[in-house]
N, C-alpha and C positions, 0 to 999 in steps of 0.2 A: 504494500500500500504506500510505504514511504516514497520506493523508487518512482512510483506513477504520480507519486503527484510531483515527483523532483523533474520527471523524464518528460511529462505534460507540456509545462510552458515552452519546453526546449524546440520537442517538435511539433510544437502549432508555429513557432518564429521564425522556426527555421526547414520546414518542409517543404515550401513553395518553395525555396533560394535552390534545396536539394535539388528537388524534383527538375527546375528550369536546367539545371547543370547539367542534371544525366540528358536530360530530354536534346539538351544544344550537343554534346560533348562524346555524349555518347551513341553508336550507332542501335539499331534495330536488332539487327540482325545477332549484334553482341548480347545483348539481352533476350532475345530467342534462346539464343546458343547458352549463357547463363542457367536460363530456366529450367533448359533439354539435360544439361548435365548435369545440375543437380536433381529429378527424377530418375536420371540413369544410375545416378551414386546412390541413391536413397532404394532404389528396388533391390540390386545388387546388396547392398547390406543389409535389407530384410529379406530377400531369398534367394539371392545367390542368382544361378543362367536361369534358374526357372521364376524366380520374380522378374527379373528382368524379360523371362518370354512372356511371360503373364500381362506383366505391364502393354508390353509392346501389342500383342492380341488383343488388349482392352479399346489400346486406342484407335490401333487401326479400325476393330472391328466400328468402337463410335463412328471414327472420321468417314468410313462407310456410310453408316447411319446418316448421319449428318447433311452427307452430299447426296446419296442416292434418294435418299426419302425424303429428305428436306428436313428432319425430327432437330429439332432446335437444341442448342445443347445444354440448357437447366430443364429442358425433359428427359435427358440423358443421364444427367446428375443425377435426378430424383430417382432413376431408375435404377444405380451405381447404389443408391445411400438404400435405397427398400432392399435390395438381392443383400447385402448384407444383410440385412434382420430375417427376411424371409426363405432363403436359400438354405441356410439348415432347420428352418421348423420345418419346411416340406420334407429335406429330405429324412427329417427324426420321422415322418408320419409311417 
C-alpha cells in the first residue's frame, strides 16, 4: 500500500513524457518483437517445447478464427478464460 501511493504520483507525471519517448524513439516493430519474446520465454518456462507448441496452436488456431470467421478477439478471450473453468468439469463428467 505504501509503495502505491509512493509509485502513484510518479506515474500519472510522468507516463505521458514515457509513453511520447517510446512512441517517437522507438520502433513498432521493436515492440512487437519485445512482446513475441517474452511469450516465447514465458511458455518455454512453464512447459518446456510442448508449452511452447501449445502456445503457438493456440494462437494460430485464434489468428484463424479471427481472419477466417471474422470472431472478434475479446470473443476469443472469453472463450480462452470459460475452457479453462469448463474443460475439466466436462471432462470429470
Amino acid at each position: 500500500m505504501i509503495a502505491a501511493i509512493i509509485a502513484y504520483p510518479f506515474a500519472m507525471n510522468f507516463a505521458h513524457r514515457a509513453a511520447t519517448l517510446v512512441v517517437r524513439y522507438v520502433s513498432q516493430e521493436a515492440i512487437i518483437a519485445t512482446f513475441t519474446g517474452l511469450v516465447v520465454v514465458i511458455s518455454v518456462w512453464e512447459g518446456d517445447i510442448l508449452g511452447l507448441a501449445v502456445t503457438l496452436t493456440v494462437g494460430l488456431v485464434g489468428g484463424l478464427q479471427s481472419r477466417a470467421f471474422r470472431i472478434h478477439a475479446g470473443v476469443l478471450f472469453m472463450g480462452y478464460y470459460v475452457a479453462v473453468l469448463s474443460v475439466p468439469a466436462i471432462l470429470a463428467l
